[in-house]
Every structure is written in structure tokens, then in C-alpha cells.
C-alpha positions in Angstrom: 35.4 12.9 -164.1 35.0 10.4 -161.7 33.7 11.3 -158.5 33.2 9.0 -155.4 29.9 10.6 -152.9 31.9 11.8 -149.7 28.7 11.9 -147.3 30.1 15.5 -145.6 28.4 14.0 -142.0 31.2 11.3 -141.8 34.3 13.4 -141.7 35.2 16.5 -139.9 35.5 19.1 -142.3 37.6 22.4 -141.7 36.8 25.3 -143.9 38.5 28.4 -145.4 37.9 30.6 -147.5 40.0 31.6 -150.3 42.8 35.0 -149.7 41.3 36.5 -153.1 37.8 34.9 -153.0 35.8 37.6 -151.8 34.2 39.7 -154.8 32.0 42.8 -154.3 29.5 43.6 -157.0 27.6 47.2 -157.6 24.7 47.2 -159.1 23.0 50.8 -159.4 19.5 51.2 -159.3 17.0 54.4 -158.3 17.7 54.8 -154.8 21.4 54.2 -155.4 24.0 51.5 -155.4 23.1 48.1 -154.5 26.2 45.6 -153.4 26.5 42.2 -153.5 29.1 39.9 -152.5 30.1 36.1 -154.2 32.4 34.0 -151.7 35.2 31.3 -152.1 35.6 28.2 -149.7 37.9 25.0 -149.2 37.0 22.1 -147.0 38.9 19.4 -146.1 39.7 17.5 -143.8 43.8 17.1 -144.0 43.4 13.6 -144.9 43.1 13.4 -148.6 39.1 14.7 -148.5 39.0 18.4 -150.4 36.4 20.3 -151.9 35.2 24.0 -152.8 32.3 26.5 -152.7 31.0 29.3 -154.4 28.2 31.3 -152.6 26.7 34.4 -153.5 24.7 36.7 -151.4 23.7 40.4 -150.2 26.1 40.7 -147.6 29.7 38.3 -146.6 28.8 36.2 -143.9 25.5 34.9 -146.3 27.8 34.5 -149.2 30.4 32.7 -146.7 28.0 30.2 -145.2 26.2 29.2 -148.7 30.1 28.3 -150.1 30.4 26.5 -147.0 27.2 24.2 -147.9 28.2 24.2 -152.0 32.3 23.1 -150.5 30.6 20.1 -148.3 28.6 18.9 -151.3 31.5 18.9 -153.6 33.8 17.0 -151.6 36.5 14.7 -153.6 39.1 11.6 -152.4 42.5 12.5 -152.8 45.2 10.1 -153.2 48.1 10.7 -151.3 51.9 9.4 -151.4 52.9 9.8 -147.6 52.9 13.8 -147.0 53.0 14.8 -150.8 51.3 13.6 -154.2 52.0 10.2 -156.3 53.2 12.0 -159.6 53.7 15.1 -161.2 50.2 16.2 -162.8 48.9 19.2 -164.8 44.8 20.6 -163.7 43.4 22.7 -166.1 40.3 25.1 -165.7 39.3 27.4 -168.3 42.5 29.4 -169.3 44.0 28.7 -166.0 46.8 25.9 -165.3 48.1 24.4 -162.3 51.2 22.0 -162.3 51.6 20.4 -159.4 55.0 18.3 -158.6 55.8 16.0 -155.5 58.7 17.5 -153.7 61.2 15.8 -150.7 60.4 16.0 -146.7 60.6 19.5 -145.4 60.2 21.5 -148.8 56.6 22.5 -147.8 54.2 23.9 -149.5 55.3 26.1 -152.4 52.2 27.2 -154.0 50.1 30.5 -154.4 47.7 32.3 -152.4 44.6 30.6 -154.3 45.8 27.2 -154.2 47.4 27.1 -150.9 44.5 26.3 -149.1 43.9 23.6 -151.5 46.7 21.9 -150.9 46.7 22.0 -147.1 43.3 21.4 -146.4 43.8 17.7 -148.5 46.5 16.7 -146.3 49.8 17.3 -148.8 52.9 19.1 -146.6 55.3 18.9 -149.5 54.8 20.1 -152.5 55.7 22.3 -155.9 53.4 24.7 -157.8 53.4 26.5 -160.7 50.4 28.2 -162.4 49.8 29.2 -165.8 47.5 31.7 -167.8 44.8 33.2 -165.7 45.5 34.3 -162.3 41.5 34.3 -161.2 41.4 32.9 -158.2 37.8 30.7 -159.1 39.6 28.9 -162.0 43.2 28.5 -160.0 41.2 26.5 -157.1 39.1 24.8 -160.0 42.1 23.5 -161.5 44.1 22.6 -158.6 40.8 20.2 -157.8 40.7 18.9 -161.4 44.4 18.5 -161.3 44.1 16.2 -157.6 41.1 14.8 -159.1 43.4 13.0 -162.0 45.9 11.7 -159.8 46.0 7.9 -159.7 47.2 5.6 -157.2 50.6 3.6 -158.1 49.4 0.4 -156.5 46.0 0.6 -158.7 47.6 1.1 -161.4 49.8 -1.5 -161.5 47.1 -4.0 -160.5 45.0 -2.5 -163.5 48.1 -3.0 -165.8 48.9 -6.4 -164.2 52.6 -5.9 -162.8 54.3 -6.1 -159.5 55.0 -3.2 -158.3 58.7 -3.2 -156.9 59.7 -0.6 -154.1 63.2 0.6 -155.0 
């Protein structure tokens, strides 16, 4: 995996957290049941900067903030082909799959609740989805990221492969 540092201070990050990315946990000890809650976060900036969070903590707002600080550290460069993605690429994360397809001006974003926020916090307005396997919402944003994380850049590859790149 390669992954360039993003120092979080020098870009303006906007965070959400994920639709299904708030657990609650019981544990049940002697004076009753104890609760604890995990949380799910995207940052990005809308300009090909993403990342995610996983917190966990005795009560939401904890659990929320400590995903926010994991999402800033995590942060990734996305490379982006105008409003949507170079190529079509497949992410995988566990037994979940993401396949994620460029799509023409004013399609949107066609994509689930999980990786939704993915999608529009890097920057991409148009774009196709489909995922595969395991519908847990952790390993959907994982591989969405790991998926974003393989795209390449047509100009550097061309310049690794030593062609001209011709715009037809």
C-alpha cells in the first residue's frame, strides 16, 4: 500500500460519520448491563484528500470524536479525472467488494449508504457502485478506500511506461 503523509493541519477537513457506523455493545456485569458504543467517520476535504475512523468509547459523542482523530491520521491522496475517477477499479476488504466505475456528467453519485460518504467527501460527483459479499458497513468503507487507494493516474502511467499520451 502506498501511502503519501497528508499532514491533517494543512487542509480543511469535513467529517461524517458513517449512516450504519454507530454500534452499541452490552456487556452485563453485577450491577447490570454496561453499554458501549464503537463509531464510524469519513474526512475529506472534496478535493481528492479521504480518510476514515474507528473510535470506541462509553458513550457516542466520545466514540465520535476519537474516529474523528483515527479519520485525520489516516488520510489518503486521491486521484481524480475531472468530477469522477480515472478507471474502473475493484477494492477489496475482508469478504467485502466494492467496484467502482467512472460514469458521464450529471449521473451522480450511485453508490450505498456506507460508501456514499466516501465518495463525496474525496471530491468524485459522478460515479457507479456496486458492492459484493459483506454488507458490514466497516469493511464496505475499508474497501471503497483500498479500492481509491489503487487508482493510478493516466499521465503517470504513461510516463512510467514511456508513451505519449494522446487525448482523443
Amino acid at each position: 500500500m502506498r501511502r503519501d503523509f497528508i499532514d491533517p493541519r494543512s487542509v480543511e477537513l469535513e467529517e461524517r460519520t458513517v449512516e450504519k457506523g454507530i454500534n452499541r455493545c452490552a456487556k452485563v456485569m453485577k450491577g447490570g448491563r454496561r453499554f458501549s458504543f464503537s463509531a464510524l467517520v469519513v474526512a475529506g476535504n472534496r478535493n481528492g484528500v479521504v480518510g476514515y475512523g474507528f473510535g470506541k468509547a462509553n458513550d457516542v459523542p466520545s466514540a465520535i470524536d476519537k474516529a474523528n482523530k483515527d479519520a485525520r491520521k489516516n488520510l489518503i491522496r486521491v486521484p481524480l479525472s475531472g468530477d469522477t475517477i480515472p478507471h474502473r477499479i475493484l477494492g477489496r476488504f475482508g469478504a467485502a467488494k466494492v467496484l467502482l466505475m467512472p460514469a458521464a456528467p450529471g449521473t451522480g453519485v450511485i453508490a450505498g449508504s456506507c460508501i456514499r460518504p466516501v465518495l463525496e467527501l474525496v471530491g468524485i460527483k459522478n460515479v457507479l457502485t456496486k458492492s459484493f459479499g459483506s454488507n458490514n458497513a466497516i469493511n464496505l468503507v475499508k474497501a471503497t478506500i483500498a479500492g481509491l487507494e489503487k487508482l493510478r493516474d493516466p499521465q503517470a502511467v504513461a510516463k512510467l511506461r514511456g508513451v505519449e499520451l494522446d487525448e482523443a
